[in-house]
C-alpha positions in Angstrom: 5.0 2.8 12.9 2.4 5.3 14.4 3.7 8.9 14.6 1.5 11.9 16.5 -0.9 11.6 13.7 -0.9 7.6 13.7 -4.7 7.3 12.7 -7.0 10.2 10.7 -10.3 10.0 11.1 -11.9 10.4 7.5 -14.4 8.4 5.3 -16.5 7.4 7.6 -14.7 7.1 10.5 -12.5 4.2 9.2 -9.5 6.5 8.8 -5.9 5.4 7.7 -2.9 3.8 9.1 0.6 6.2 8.3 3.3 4.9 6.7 6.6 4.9 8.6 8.2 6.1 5.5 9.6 2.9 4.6 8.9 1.8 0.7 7.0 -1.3 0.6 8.9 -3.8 -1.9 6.7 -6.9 -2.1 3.7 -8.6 -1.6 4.5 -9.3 1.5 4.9 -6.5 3.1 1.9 -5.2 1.3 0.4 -7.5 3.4 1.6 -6.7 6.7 1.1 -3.1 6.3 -3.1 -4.2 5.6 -2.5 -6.9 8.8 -1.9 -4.0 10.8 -4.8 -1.5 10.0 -6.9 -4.6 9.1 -6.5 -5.0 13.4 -7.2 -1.3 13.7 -9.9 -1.5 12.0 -11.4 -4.6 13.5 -9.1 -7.1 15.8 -9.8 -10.8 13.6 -10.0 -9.5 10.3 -7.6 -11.0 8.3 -5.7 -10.1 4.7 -7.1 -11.8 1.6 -6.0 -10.9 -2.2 -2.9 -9.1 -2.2 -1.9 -7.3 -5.4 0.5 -5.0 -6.8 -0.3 -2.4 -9.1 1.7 0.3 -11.1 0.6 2.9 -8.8 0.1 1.1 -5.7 -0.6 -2.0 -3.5 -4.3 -3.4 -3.0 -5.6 -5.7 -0.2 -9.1 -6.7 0.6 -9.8 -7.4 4.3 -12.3 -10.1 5.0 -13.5 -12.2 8.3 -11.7 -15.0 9.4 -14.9 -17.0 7.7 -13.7 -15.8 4.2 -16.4 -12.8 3.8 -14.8 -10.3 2.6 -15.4 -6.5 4.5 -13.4 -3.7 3.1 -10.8 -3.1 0.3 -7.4 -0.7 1.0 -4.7 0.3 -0.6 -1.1 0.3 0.8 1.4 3.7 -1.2 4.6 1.6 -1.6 7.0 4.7 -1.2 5.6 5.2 2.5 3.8 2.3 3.0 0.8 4.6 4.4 -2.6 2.0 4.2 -5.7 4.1 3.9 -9.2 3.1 2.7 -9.8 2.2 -1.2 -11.3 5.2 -2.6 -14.8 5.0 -5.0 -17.0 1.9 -3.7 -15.0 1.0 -0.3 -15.4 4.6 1.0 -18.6 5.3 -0.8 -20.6 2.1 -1.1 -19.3 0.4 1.7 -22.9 0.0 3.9 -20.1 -1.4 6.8 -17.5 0.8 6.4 -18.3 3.2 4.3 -19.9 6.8 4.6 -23.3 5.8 3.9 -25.6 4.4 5.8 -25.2 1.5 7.6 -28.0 -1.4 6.4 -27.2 -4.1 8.9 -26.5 -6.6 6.4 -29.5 -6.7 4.4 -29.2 -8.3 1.1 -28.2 -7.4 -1.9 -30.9 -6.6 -4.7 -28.4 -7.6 -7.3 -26.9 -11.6 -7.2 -23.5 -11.9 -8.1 -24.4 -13.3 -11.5 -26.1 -10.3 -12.3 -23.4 -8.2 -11.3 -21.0 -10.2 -13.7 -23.5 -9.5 -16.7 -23.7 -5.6 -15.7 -19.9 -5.4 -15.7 -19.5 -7.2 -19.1 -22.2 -4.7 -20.5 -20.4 -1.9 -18.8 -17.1 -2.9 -20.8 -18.4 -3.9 -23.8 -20.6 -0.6 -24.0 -17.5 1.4 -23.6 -15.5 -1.3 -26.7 -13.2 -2.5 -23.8 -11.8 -5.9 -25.2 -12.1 -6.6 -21.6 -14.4 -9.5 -19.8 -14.7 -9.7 -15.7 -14.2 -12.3 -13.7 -16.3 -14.1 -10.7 -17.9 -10.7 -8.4 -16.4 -10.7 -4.6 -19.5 -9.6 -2.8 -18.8 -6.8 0.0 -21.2 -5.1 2.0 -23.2 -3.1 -0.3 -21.2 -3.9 -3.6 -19.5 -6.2 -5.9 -15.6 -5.4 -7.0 -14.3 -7.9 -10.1 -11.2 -8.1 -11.8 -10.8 -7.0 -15.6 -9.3 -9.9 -17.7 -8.3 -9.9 -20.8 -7.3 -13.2 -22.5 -7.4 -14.8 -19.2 -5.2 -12.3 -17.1 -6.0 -9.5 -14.6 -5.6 -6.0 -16.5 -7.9 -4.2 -13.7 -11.0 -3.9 -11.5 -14.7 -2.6 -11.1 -17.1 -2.2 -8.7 -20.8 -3.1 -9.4 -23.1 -1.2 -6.2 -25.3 -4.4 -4.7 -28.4 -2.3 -5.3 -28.7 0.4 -8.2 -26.1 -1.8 -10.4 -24.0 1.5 -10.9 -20.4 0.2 -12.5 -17.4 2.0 -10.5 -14.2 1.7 -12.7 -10.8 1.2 -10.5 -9.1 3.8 -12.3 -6.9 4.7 -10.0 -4.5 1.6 -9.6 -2.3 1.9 -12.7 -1.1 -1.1 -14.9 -1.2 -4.7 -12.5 1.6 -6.5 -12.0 1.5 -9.2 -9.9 -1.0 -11.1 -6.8 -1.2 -13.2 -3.6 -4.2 -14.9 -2.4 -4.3 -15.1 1.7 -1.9 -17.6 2.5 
């Protein structure tokens, strides 16, 4: 699974797990590629949300209390798992590149964060609504519905109420919560 070059230190020291060159063909998998650098990153975390994308696999990586702590995605032609780029890289204040803020909390509530995100969409003539906010350290990330079903996701930062769109991921396909 690890070659010579197993773990790259990037993005704030988190880095990324290599793929062993194997395409990743389900969920999961998807998920036991993120069960493996989620106990690289941090022995006990555990896979929540698993979900395909057109372009990709996503997993968030949460405590074994439920609090969620990083977001990744896994390529599924090598099955490489690397950090989520935008808010997990950026905004993270736990695994992140900024600075670390030992927990403190959020100046934006999750409701909040729901109303800048609908503002966000509607501002832009999305025919798009979020759903509930997943707080993780320093931001919220919430799926895009439309008509009740997933099209996407966005970040809201916990602080300045910045929107981050996921723009990256492609057209979604399909999920798994954490079994």
């Amino acid at each position: 699974m690890m070659g010579g070059s197993g773990y790259g230190e990037m993005m704030g020291g988190n880095g990324w797990f290599d793929g062993d060159a194997e395409p990743v063909q389900d969920l999961n998998q998807a998920r036991e590629r993120a069960a493996g650098y989620a106990d690289f990153l941090q022995p006990g975390l555990v896979v929540g949300e698993v979900m395909r994308f057109e372009n990709h696999y996503y997993a968030d990586l949460q405590e074994a209390d439920g609090s969620k702590v990083t977001e990744v995605l896994i390529d599924s032609r090598s099955g490489a798992v690397r950090p989520e780029m935008g808010p997990a890289t950026m905004w993270n204040t736990r695994f992140g590149m900024v600075d670390r803020d030992g927990g403190a909390e959020p100046a934006i509530n999750a409701a909040q964060a729901q109303q800048i995100a609908d503002r966000w969409l509607a501002d832009r003539g999305e025919v798009l609504t979020s759903d509930d906010p997943v707080l993780f350290p320093g931001y919220y990330t919430l799926h895009t519905m439309r008509d009740g079903e997933i099209t996407g996701m966005l970040s809201v930062h916990a602080s300045t109420g910045n929107v981050w769109p996921h723009s990256w991921h492609g057209d979604f396909i399909e999920m798994s919560e954490h079994p």
